[in-house]
ZAMARGU-4260 file (C-alpha; in steps of 0.2 Angstrom, whole numbers, plus 5000, padded with zeros to 4 digits):
<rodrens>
0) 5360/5410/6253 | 5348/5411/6239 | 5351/5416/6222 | 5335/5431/6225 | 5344/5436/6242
5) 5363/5437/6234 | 5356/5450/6222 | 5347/5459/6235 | 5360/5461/6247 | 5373/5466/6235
10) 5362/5481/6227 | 5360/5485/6243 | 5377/5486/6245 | 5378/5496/6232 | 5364/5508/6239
15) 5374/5512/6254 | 5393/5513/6246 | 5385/5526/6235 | 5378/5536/6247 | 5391/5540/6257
20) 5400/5543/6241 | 5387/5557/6235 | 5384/5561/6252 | 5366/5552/6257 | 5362/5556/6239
25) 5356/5539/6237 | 5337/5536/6233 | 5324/5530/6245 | 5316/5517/6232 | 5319/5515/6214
30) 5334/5522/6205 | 5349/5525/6212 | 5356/5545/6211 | 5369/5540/6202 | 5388/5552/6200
35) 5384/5564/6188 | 5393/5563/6168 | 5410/5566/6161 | 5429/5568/6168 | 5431/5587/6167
40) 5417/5590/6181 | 5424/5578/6193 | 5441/5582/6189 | 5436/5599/6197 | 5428/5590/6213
45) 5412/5591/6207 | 5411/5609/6210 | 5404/5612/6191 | 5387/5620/6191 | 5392/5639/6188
50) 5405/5632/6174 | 5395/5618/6165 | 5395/5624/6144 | 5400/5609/6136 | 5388/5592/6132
55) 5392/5590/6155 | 5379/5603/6156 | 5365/5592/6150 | 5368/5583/6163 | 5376/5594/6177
60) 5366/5611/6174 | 5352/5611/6159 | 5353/5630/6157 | 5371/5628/6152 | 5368/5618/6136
65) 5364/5638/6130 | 5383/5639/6128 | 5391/5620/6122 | 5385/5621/6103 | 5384/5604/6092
70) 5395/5593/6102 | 5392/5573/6107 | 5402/5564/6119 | 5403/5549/6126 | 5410/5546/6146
75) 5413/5527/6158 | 5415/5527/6176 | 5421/5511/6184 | 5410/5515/6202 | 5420/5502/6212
80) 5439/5495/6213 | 5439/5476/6211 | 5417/5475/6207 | 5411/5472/6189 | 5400/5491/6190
85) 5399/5503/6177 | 5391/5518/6169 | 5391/5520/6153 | 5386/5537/6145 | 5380/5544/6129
90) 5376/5562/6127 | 5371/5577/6113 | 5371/5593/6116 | 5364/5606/6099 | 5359/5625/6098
95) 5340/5627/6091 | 5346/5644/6085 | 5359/5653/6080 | 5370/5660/6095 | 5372/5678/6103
100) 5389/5683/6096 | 5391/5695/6110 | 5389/5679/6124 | 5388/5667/6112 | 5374/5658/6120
105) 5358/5650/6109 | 5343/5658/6114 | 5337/5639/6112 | 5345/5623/6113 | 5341/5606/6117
110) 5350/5589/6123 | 5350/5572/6126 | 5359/5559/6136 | 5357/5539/6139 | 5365/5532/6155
115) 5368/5514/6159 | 5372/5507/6175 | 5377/5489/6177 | 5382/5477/6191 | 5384/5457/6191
120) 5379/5454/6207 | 5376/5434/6209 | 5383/5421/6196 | 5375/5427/6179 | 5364/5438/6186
125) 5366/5457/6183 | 5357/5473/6189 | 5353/5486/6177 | 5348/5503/6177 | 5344/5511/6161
130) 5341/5532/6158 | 5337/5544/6146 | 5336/5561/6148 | 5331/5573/6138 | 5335/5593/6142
135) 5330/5609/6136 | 5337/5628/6141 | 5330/5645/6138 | 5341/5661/6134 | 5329/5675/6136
140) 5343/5690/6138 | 5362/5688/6135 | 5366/5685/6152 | 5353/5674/6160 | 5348/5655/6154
145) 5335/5645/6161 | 5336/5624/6158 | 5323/5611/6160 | 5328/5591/6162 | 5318/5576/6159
150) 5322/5560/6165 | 5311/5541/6164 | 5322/5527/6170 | 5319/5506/6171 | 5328/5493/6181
155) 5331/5476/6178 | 5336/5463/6189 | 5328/5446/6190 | 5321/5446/6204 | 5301/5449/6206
160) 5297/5463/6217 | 5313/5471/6212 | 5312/5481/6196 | 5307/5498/6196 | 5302/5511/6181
165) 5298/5531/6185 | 5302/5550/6178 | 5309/5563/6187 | 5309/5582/6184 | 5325/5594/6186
170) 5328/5614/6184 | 5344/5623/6182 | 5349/5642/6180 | 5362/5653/6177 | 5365/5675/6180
175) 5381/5679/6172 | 5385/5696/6186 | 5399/5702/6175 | 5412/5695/6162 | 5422/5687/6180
180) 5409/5683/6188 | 5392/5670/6186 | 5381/5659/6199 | 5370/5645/6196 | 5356/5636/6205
185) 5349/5618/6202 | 5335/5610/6208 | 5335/5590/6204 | 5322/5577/6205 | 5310/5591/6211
190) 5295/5579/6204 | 5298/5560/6202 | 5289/5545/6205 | 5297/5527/6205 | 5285/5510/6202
195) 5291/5494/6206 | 5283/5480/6200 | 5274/5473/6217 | 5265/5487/6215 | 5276/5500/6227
200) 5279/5518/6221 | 5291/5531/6228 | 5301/5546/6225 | 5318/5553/6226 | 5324/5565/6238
205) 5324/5582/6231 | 5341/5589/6231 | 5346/5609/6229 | 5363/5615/6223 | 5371/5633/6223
210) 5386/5636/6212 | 5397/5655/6210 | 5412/5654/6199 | 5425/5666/6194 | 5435/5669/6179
215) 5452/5673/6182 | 5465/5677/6169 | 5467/5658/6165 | 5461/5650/6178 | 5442/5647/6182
220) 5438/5647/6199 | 5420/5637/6207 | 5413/5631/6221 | 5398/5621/6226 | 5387/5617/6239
225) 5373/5603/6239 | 5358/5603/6251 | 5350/5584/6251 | 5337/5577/6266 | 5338/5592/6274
230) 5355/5596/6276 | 5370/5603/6268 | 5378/5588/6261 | 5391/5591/6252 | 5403/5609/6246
235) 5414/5606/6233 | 5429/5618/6226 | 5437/5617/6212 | 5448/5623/6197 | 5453/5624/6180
240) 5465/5632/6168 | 5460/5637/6149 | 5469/5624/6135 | 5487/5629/6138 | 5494/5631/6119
245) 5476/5626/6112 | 5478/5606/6119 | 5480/5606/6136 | 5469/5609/6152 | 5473/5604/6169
250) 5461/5603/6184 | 5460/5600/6202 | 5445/5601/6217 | 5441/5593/6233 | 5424/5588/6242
255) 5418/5590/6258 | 5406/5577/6264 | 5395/5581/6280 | 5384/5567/6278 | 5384/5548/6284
260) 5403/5548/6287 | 5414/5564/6285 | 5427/5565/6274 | 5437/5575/6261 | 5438/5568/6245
265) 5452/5578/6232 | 5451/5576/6214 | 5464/5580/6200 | 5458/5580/6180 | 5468/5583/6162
270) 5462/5587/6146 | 5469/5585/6128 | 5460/5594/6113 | 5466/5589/6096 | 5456/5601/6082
275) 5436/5596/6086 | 5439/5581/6097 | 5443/5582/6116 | 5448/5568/6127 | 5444/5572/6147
280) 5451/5562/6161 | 5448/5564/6180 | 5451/5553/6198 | 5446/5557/6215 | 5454/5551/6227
285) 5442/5542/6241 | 5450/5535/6259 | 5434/5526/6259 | 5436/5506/6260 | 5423/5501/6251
290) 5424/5513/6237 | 5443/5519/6236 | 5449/5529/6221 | 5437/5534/6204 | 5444/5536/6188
295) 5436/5543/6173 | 5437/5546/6154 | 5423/5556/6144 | 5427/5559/6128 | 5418/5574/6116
300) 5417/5580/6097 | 5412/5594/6091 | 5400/5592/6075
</rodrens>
């Protein structure tokens, strides 16, 4: 098998494992649609839309970067026990003006986030994905936030025909019905368009998700659900509690996958907060062979 074949067969691979991790959220040319930032979120199962207001949001839901203030964080997910395939992620999140006291939400604040995705695939050859996002969210009355995501992407692998550069356009909301109660609604990859360098363009499947969460004395309650090609793809529930005695958070979820092939997927997450720094780790637990258990680690400051 050639060198050129090796490398496409193993991103390929890697195409297919991660789609029936995120539930045929895969791509059908260019970038991969890659799990989404930081260890608090998929600590709760992913169900994180209708909660997201830290540096996740810029990420997760772009209206929710309103409420996560100065803040950068940093988060590494190894995608897959016993391969060399990571993502790396760097993110900054910063109000624009000064904060509603009575929601304490900016009426305008900004992010930005760089992802890398990389894989050696054949001898020392390595596939790279690289990101940057750049989001923007909208606070016109206490209780409602608009966000707007922009992403441009480039691939790398060694092999003519094979790399790929696009941008892709996501929006996010959020109503807050009452001091319990809020719902959320993202749209990602509504426009894109992928190149490759043989001269093929395509784009990504435009995926829709719904959130609701609920506050409950100390616990937060949400719950997702994700429609991708044309089907609901994926519900996801989750919880978590506030920082028992100012430094500790605890978390737990679990994911329904209806797509490729159905399974459950539960998840459990910590988090440690010493003064401005937070350290936030999460696992799900995956019966799938070729992708087994996750772990993550994000870790955020507050500036």
């Amino acid at each position: 098998m050639t060198p050129r074949i090796r490398i496409i067969a193993v991103v390929l691979a890697f195409a297919i494992a991660l789609a029936g991790r995120a539930a045929a959220e895969s791509s059908q040319g260019g970038a991969f649609k890659l799990p989404a930032y930081g260890a608090r979120a998929w600590g709760m199962g992913g169900a994180f839309i209708a909660v997201a207001d830290d540096e996740s949001a810029v990420d997760w839901n772009p209206a929710g970067i309103a409420h996560a203030g100065r803040v950068v964080g940093a988060s590494y997910l190894q995608l897959m026990e016993g391969v060399s395939a990571g993502q790396s992620q760097l993110v900054y999140a910063m109000p624009l003006t000064r904060s509603r006291q009575e929601t304490g939400a900016a009426t305008h604040a900004a992010g930005a986030m760089l992802t890398n995705f990389s894989a050696d695939v054949a001898g020392d050859e390595t596939y790279s994905e690289n990101y940057l996002r750049i989001a923007y969210a909208f606070t016109p009355e206490p209780l409602v936030s608009f966000g707007l995501g922009i992403s441009a992407f480039m691939s790398s692998s060694g092999v003519d025909g094979f790399d790929a550069w696009g941008t892709s356009v996501d929006f996010g909301g959020t109503l807050s019905l009452s001091q319990k109660w809020r719902v959320a609604l993202v749209g990602r990859d509504l426009f894109s368009r992928y190149n490759f360098d043989d001269g093929h363009d395509y784009k990504k499947e435009p995926e829709y998700i719904i959130g609701v969460a609920r506050k409950s004395g100390p616990l937060a309650l949400a719950a997702d659900v994700v429609r991708s090609y044309g089907n609901w793809a994926r519900m996801s529930v989750g919880a978590e509690t506030e920082y028992f005695f100012s430094h500790v958070a605890l978390r737990g979820g679990v994911s329904w996958l209806s797509s490729t092939e159905p399974r459950t997927i539960p998840s459990f997450g910590v988090s440690v907060k010493v003064d401005r720094l937070s350290l936030h780790y999460g696992a799900s637990i995956d019966d799938d062979e070729a992708l087994g258990n996750t772990h993550r680690v994000s870790l955020a400051v507050r500036i």
